[in-house]
C-alpha positions as CSV (number, residue, x, y, z in Angstrom):
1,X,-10.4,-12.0,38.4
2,X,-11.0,-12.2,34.9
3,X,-12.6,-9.1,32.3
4,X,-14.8,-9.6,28.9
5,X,-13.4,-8.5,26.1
6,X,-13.2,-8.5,22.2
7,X,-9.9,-9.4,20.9
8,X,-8.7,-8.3,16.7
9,X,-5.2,-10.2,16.6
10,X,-4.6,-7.9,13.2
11,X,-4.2,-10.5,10.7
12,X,-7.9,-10.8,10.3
13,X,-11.2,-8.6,10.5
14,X,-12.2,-11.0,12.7
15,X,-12.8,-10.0,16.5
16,X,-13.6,-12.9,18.8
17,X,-14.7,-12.6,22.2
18,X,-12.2,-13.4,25.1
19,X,-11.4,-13.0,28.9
20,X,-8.6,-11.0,29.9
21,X,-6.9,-11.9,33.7
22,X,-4.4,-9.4,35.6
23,X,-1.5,-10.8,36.5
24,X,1.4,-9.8,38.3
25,X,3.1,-7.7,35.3
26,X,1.3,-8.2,32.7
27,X,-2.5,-9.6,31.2
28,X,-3.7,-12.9,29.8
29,X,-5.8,-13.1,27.0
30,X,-7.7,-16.4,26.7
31,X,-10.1,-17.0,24.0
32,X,-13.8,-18.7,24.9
33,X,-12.4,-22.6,25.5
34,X,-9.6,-21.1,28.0
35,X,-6.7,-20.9,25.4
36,X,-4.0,-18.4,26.2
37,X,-3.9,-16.1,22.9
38,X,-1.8,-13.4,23.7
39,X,-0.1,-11.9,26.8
40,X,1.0,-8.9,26.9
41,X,3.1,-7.0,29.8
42,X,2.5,-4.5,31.4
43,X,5.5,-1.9,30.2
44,X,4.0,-2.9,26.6
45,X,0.4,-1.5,26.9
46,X,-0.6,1.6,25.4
47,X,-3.9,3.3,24.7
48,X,-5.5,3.2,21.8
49,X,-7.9,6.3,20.5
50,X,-11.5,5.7,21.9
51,X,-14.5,6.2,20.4
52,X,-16.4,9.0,21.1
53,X,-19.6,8.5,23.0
54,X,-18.0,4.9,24.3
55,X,-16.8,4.4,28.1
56,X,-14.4,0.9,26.5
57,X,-10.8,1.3,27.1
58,X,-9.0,-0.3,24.2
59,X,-5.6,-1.3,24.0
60,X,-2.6,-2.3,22.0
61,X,0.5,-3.9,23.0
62,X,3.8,-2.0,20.8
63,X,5.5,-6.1,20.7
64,X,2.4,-7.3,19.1
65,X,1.3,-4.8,15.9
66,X,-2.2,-4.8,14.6
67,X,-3.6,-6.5,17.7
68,X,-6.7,-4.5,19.4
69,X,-8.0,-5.4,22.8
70,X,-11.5,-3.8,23.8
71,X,-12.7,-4.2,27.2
72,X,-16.5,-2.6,28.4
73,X,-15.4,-2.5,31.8
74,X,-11.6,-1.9,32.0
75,X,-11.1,0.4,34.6
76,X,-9.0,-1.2,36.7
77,X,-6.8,-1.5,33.7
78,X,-5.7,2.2,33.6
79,X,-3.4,2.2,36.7
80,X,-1.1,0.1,34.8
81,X,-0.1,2.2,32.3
82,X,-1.0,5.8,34.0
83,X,1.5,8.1,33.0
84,X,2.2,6.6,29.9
85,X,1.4,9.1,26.4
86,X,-1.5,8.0,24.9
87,X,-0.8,5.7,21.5
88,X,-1.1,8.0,18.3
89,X,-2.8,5.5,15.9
90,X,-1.2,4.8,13.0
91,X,-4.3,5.3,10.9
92,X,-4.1,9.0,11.6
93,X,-0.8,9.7,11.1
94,X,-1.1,7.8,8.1
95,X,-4.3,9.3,6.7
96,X,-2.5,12.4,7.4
97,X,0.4,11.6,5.3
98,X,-1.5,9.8,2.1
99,X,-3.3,13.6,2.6
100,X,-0.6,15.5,2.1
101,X,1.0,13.4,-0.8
102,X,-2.6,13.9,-2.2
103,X,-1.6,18.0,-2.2
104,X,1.7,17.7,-2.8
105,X,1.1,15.0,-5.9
106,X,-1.4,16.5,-7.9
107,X,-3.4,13.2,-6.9
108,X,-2.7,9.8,-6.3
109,X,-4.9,8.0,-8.9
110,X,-3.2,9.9,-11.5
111,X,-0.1,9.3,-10.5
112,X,1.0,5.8,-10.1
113,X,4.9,6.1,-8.4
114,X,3.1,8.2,-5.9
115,X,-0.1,5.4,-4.8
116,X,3.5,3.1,-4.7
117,X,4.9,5.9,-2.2
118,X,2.1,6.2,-0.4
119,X,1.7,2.2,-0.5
120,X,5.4,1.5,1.0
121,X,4.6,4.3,3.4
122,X,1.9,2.1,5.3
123,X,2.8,0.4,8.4
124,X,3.0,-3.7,7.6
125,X,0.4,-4.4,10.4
126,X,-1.9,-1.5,8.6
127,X,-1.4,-2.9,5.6
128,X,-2.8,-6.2,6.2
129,X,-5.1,-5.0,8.7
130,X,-6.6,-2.9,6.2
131,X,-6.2,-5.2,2.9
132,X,-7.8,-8.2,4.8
133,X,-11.5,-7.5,4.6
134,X,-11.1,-6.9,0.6
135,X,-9.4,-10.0,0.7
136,X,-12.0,-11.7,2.3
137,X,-14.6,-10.4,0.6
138,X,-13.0,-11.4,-2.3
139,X,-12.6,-15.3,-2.2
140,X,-15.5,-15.7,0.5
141,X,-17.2,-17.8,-2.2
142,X,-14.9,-20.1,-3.4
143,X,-14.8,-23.5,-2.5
144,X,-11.4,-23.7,-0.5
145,X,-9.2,-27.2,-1.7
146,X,-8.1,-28.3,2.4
147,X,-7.1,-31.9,1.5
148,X,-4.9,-32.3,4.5
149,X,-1.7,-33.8,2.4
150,X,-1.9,-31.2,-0.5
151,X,-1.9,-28.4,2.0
152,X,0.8,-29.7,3.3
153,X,2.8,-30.0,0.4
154,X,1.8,-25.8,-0.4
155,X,3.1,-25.0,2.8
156,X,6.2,-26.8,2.0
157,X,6.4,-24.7,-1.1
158,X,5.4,-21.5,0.2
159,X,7.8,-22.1,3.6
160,X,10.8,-22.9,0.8
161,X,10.3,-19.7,-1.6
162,X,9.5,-17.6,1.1
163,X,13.1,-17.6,2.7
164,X,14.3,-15.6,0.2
165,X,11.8,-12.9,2.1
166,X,12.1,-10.7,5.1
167,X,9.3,-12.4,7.1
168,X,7.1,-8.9,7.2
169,X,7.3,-9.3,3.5
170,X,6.2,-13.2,3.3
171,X,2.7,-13.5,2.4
172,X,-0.2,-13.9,5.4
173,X,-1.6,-17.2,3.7
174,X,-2.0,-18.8,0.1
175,X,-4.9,-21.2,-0.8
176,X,-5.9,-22.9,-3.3
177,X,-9.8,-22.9,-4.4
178,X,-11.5,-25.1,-6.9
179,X,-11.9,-23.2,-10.0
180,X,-11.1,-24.2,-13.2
181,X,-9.6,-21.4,-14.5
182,X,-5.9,-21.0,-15.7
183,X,-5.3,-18.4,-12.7
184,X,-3.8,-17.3,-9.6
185,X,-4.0,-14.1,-7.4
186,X,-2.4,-11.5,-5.3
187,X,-5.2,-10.1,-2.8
188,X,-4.9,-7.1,-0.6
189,X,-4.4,-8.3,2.8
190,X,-1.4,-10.8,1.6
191,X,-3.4,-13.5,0.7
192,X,-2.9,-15.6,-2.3
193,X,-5.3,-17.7,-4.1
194,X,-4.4,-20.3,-6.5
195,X,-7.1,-21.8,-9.0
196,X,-7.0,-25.3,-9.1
197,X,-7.0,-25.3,-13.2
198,X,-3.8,-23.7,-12.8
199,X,-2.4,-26.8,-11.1
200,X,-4.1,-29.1,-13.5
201,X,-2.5,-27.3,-16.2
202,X,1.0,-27.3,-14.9
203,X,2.9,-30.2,-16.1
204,X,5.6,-29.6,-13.1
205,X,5.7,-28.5,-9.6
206,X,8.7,-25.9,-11.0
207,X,5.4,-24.2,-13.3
208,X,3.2,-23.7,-10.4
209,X,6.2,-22.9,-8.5
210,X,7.3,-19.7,-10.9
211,X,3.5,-18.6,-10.9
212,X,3.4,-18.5,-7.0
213,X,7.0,-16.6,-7.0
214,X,5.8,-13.8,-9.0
215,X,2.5,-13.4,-7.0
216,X,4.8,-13.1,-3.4
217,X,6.1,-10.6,-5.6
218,X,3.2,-8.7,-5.4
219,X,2.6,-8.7,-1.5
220,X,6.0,-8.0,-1.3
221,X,6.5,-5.2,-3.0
222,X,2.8,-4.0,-2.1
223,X,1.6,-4.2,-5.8
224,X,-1.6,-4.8,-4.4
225,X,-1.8,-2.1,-2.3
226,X,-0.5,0.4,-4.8
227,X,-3.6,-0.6,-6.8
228,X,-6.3,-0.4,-4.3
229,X,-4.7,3.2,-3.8
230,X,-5.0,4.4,-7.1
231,X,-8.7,2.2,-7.5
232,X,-10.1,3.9,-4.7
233,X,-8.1,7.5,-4.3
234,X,-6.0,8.5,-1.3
235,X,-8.8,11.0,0.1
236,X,-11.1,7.5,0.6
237,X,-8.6,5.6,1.5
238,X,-7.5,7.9,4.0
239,X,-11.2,7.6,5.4
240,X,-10.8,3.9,5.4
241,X,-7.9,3.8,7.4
242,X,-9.0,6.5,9.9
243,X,-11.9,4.1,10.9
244,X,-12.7,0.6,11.0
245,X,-11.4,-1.8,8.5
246,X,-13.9,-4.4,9.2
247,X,-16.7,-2.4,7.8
248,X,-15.1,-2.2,4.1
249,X,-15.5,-5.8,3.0
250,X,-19.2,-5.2,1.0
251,X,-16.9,-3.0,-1.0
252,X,-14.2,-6.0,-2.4
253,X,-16.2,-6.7,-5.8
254,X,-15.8,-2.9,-7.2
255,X,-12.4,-2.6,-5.8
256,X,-11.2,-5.6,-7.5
257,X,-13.3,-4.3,-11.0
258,X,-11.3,-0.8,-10.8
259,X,-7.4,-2.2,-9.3
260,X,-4.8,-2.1,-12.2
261,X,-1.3,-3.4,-11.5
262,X,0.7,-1.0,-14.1
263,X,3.3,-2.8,-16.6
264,X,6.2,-1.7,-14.0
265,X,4.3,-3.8,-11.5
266,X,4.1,-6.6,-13.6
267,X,8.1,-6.3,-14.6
268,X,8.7,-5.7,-11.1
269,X,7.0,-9.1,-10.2
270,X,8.6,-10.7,-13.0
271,X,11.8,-10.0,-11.6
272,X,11.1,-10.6,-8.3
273,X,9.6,-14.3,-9.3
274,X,13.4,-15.1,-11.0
275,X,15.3,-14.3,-7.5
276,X,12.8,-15.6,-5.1
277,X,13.3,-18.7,-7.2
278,X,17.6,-18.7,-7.5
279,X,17.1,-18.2,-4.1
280,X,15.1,-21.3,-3.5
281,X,17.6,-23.4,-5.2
282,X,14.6,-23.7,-8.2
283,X,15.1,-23.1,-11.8
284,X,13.1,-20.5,-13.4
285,X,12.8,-22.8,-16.9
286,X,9.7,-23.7,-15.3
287,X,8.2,-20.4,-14.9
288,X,8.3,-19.6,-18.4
289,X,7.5,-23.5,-20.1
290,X,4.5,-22.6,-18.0
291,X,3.4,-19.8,-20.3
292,X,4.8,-21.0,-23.3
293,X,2.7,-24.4,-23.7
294,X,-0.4,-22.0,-23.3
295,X,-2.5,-20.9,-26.0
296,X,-3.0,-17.5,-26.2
297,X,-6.4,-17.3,-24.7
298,X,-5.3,-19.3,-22.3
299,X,-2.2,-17.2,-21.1
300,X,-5.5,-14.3,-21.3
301,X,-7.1,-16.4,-18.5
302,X,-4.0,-15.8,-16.1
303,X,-4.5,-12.2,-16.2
304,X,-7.1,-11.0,-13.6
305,X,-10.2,-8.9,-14.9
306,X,-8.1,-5.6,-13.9
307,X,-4.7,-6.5,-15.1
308,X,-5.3,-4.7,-18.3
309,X,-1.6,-3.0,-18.4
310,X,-0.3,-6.8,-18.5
311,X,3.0,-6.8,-20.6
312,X,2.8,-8.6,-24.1
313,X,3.4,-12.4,-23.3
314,X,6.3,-12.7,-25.9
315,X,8.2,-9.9,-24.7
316,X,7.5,-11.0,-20.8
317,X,8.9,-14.5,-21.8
318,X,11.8,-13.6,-23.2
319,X,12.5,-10.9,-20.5
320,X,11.6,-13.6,-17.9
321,X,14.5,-15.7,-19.8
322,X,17.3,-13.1,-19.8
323,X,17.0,-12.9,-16.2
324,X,20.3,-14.4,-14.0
325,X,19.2,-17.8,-12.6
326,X,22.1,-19.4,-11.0
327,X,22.1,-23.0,-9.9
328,X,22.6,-25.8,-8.8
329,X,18.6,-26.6,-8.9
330,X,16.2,-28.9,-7.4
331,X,12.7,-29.9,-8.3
332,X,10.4,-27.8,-6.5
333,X,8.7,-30.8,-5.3
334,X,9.4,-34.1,-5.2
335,X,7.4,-36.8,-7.1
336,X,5.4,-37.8,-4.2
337,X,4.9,-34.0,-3.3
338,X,3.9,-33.2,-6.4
339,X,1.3,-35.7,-6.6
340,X,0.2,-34.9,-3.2
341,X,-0.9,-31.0,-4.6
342,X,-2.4,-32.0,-7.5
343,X,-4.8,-33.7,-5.3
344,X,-5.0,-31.0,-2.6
345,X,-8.8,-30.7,-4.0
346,X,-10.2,-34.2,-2.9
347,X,-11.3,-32.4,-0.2
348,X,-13.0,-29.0,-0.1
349,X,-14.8,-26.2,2.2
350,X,-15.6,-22.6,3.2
351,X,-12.6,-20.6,3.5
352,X,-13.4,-19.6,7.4
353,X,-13.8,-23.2,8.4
């Protein structure tokens, strides 16, 4: 016997529809074509706050967080986890804490350590469940670069700087979309979007790798959520989380006008960039030749529209340079890699497809 559903795996704002069977100790989750997506066990299950008004029993599953199952007619699903307290969403108790901090602090857009306390106090799963529609929203229009070889060779270099990250901390997916400027992004979500005049510019894969270190940065040390905090204020975004993410992405274009990573941020990433680098094996000589070739307007390019607390380039350069960066160091990429992403936009489409 098999149950309709709609299945949110938390990575995305996208819900899909699915059918959900009952097995022995546990359910299947199969998406429309008959795929098994999920199964989750029966000890795992745990309810999940309903909706006023609505007879659906939704569920989570404590080994896979951020995932939401809703089922119209699930019933026969409540024997299995009778007796069992009832799951205390995280978007309460954390709409509850970014309240109090609000009391406490005087205000979180005011006060920037506090939207980063608030920021490293969200769940990972919230986080990203919560960032993603911005995200989204965000890059929806860009023409995504999916040559199949050059996406390869990103993953390659993502997968390679990203050990040097616990893997809650790696980012959800980076991209690269054909635009011409100079530029690459941190989104809220964890997403990361890299302009393909950035690649054109870069002279080595060690440039574009330095750039991409200091954005995992970012998601890492939740930059990006920090600055959607203070952008939008604690009391909204304790609204937001309280209720469903999916219906927030009309709003990406004004939060991205209003989000201000602060110089510390900035610093911070900076920093960050260097290890994830010496970690990678990759020098960080790259990082810096990157900016230094650049003319001054063009180094403006690189800054996002609300990065106006950027550090002065000079200073960040030779900051950047003082910075411990032990070898022994290989190329990011290798010749044949390299050329393969510089050519990762032969090939182009919508970032859903």
């Amino acid at each position: 016997m098999a149950l309709n559903g709609q299945f949110n795996d938390g990575k995305t704002a996208q819900s899909r529809q699915v059918s959900v069977s009952l097995g022995i100790s546990g359910i299947q989750i199969r998406d429309a074509q008959g795929l098994l997506i999920a199964s989750w066990r029966d000890e795992d299950l745990r309810l999940d706050d309903p909706v006023p008004g609505e007879k659906t029993v939704r569920l989570i599953c404590v080994q896979d967080p951020g995932a939401r199952l809703k089922i119209e007619d699930g019933a026969e699903l409540l024997p299995r986890i009778k007796g069992r307290h009832k799951h205390k969403s995280h978007g309460k108790v954390v709409a509850w804490l970014m309240t109090s901090l609000l009391v406490l602090g005087g205000g979180i857009y005011f006060l920037p350590n506090l939207a980063r306390l608030a920021a490293h106090a969200l769940p990972t799963s919230v986080e990203r469940q919560l960032g993603a529609p911005f995200g989204e929203g965000m890059i929806k229009h860009w023409d995504v670069c999916r040559d199949k070889e050059g996406e390869r060779v990103l993953n390659l270099l993502v997968s390679r700087l990203s050990q040097g990250l616990p893997p809650e901390q790696r980012p959800e997916k980076v991209i690269v979309v054909d635009e011409s400027m100079t530029n690459a992004l941190a989104l809220p979500g964890g997403s990361i979007v890299l302009f393909s005049g950035l690649i054109e510019s870069a002279d080595t894969a060690d440039e574009v790798a330095g750039v991409l270190a200091h954005e995992m940065t970012h998601i890492s040390e939740r930059h990006t959520t920090s600055a959607m905090i203070r952008a939008v204020g604690v009391g909204a975004l304790a609204t937001l989380i309280s209720s469903d993410a999916g219906g927030v992405g009309s709003t990406a274009t004004t939060l991205a006008m209003t989000m201000a990573y602060s110089r510390d941020d900035e610093a911070e990433a900076d920093r960050g960039g260097v290890s994830l680098l010496s970690k990678a094996g990759i020098a960080s000589a790259g990082f810096t030749d990157f900016f230094r070739k650049l003319p001054n307007e063009d180094m403006m390019s690189m800054i996002p529209e609300w990065l106006s607390t950027h550090p002065d380039n000079a200073n960040r350069i030779r900051e950047i340079e003082a910075l411990p960066n032990p070898g022994p160091f290989t190329p990011a990429l290798t010749n044949k890699e390299w050329e393969g992403l510089q050519g990762i936009c032969d090939s182009t489409g919508d970032v859903g497809a």
